[in-house]
C-alpha positions in Angstrom: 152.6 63.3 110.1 154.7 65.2 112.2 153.1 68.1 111.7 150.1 66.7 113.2 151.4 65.6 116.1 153.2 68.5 117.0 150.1 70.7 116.0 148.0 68.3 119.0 148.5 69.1 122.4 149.7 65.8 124.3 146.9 66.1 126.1 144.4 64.9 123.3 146.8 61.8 122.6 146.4 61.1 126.5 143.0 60.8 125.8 143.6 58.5 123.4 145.4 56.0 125.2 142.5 55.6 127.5 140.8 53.9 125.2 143.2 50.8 124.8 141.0 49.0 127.3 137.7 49.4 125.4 139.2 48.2 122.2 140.7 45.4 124.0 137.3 44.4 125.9 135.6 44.7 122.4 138.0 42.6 120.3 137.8 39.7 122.9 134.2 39.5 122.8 133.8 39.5 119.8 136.6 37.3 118.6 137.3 35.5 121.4 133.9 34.8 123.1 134.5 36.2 126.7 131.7 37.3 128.3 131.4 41.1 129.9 131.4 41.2 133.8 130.1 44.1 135.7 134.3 44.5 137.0 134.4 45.2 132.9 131.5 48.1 132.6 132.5 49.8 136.1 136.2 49.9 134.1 134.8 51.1 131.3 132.4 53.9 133.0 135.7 54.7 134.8 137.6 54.9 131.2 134.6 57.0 129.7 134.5 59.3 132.7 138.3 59.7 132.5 138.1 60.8 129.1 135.7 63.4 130.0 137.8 64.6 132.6 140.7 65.1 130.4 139.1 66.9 127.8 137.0 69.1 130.0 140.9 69.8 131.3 141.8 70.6 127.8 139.0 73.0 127.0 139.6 75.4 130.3 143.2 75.6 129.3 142.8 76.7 126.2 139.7 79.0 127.2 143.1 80.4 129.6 146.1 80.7 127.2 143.2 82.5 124.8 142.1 85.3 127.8 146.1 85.7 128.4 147.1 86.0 124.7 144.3 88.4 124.5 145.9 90.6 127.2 148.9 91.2 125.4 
């Protein structure tokens, strides 16, 4: 499994992470009862849209490290 991790840029893992929140929202309704509030979907519109920042992030620097490798 270390291979894995090293073989991911942190990055991707980052990404990851963001998502504790959902899960957390969707376990309590469903096990738990609560009811979602509109603070919950602006949260999780915020979570979605910071996912898509990250990995949009991600893509332009690898589209980078591939034009300077190519360089060489």
């Amino acid at each position: 499994m270390d291979k894995n991790i090293s073989q991911r840029e942190s990055g991707y893992y980052n990404a990851l992470i963001f998502l504790v929140p959902l899960i957390t929202i969707v376990i309590s309704v469903l096990f738990l009862g609560e009811t979602i509030t509109t603070k919950m979907v602006v949260g999780l519109i915020l979570i979605i849209i910071g996912i898509a920042l990250v990995n949009l992030k991600m893509k332009s620097l690898q589209k980078r490290g591939n034009m300077l490798e190519g360089d060489m």
